[in-house]
ZAMARGU-4260 file (C-alpha; in steps of 0.2 Angstrom, whole numbers, plus 5000, padded with zeros to 4 digits):
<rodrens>
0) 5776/5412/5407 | 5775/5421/5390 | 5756/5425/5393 | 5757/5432/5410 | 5770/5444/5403
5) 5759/5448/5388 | 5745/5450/5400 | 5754/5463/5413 | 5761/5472/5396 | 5746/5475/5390
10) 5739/5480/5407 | 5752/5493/5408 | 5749/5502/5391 | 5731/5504/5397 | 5738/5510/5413
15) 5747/5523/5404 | 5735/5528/5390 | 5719/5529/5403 | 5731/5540/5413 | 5744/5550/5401
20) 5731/5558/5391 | 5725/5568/5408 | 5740/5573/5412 | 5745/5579/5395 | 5729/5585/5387
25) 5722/5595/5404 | 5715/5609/5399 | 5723/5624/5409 | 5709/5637/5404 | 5692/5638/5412
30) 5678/5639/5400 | 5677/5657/5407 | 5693/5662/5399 | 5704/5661/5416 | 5721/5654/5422
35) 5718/5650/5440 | 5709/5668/5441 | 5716/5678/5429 | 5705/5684/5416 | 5714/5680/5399
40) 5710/5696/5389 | 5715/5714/5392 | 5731/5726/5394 | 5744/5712/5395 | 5764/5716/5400
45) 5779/5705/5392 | 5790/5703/5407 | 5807/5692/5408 | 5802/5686/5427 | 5790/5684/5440
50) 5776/5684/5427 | 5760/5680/5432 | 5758/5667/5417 | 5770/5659/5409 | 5766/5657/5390
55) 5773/5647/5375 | 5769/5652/5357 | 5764/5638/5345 | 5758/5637/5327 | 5744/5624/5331
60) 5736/5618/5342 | 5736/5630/5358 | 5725/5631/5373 | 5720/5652/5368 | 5719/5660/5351
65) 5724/5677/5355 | 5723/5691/5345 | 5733/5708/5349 | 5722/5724/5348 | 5727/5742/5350
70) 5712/5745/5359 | 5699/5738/5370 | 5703/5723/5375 | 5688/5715/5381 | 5683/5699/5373
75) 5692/5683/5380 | 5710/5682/5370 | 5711/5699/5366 | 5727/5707/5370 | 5735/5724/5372
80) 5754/5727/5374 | 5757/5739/5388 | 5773/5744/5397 | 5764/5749/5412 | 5748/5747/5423
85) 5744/5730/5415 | 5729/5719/5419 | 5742/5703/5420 | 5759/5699/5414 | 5765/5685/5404
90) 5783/5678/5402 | 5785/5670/5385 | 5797/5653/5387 | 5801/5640/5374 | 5798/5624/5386
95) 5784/5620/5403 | 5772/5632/5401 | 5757/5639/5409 | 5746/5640/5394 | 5751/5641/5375
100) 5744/5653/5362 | 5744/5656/5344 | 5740/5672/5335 | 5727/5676/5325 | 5720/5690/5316
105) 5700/5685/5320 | 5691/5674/5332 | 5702/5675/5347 | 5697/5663/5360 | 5698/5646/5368
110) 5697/5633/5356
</rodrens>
């Protein structure tokens, strides 16, 4: 009796680790630094709702290094702040994010 409940026990935790990970660790960014068609770099808006992306900062670890610019944004995780006639607009929320980022100073991009 004690065997066959080892035996499922075990089955389950490769169940989960074989399928948490996925889930968890899915990359969100396309390798051509897009969010389900949104290039990540250019004259970006910080908006309180209906944002195009929804983004989390973080000090490690983070799908997009980004680094702000005051001008030509056009390498993958450069960003400029705009008020108006932006290229996409982000919404920056503490939990269930799109993407996360972290700022840099040098070598913005997906990690």
């Amino acid at each position: 009796m004690q065997k066959i409940g080892l035996i499922s026990m075990k089955a389950a935790s490769l169940l989960f680790c074989l399928l948490f990970p996925m889930h968890v660790f899915a990359r969100n960014i396309g390798e051509d630094c897009t969010y389900e068609g949104i290039r990540l770099f250019g004259r970006v808006q910080v908006v309180t709702g209906f944002a195009d992306i929804d983004v989390q900062k973080k000090d490690a670890l983070a799908d997009l290094d980004v680094r702000f610019v005051n001008a030509f944004p056009d390498a993958c995780g450069e960003w400029q702040l705009v008020d108006s006639f932006p290229d996409f607009t982000v919404r920056f929320v503490d939990s269930f994010p799109d993407i996360t980022i972290k700022k840099v100073h040098a070598f913005a991009g997906v990690r």
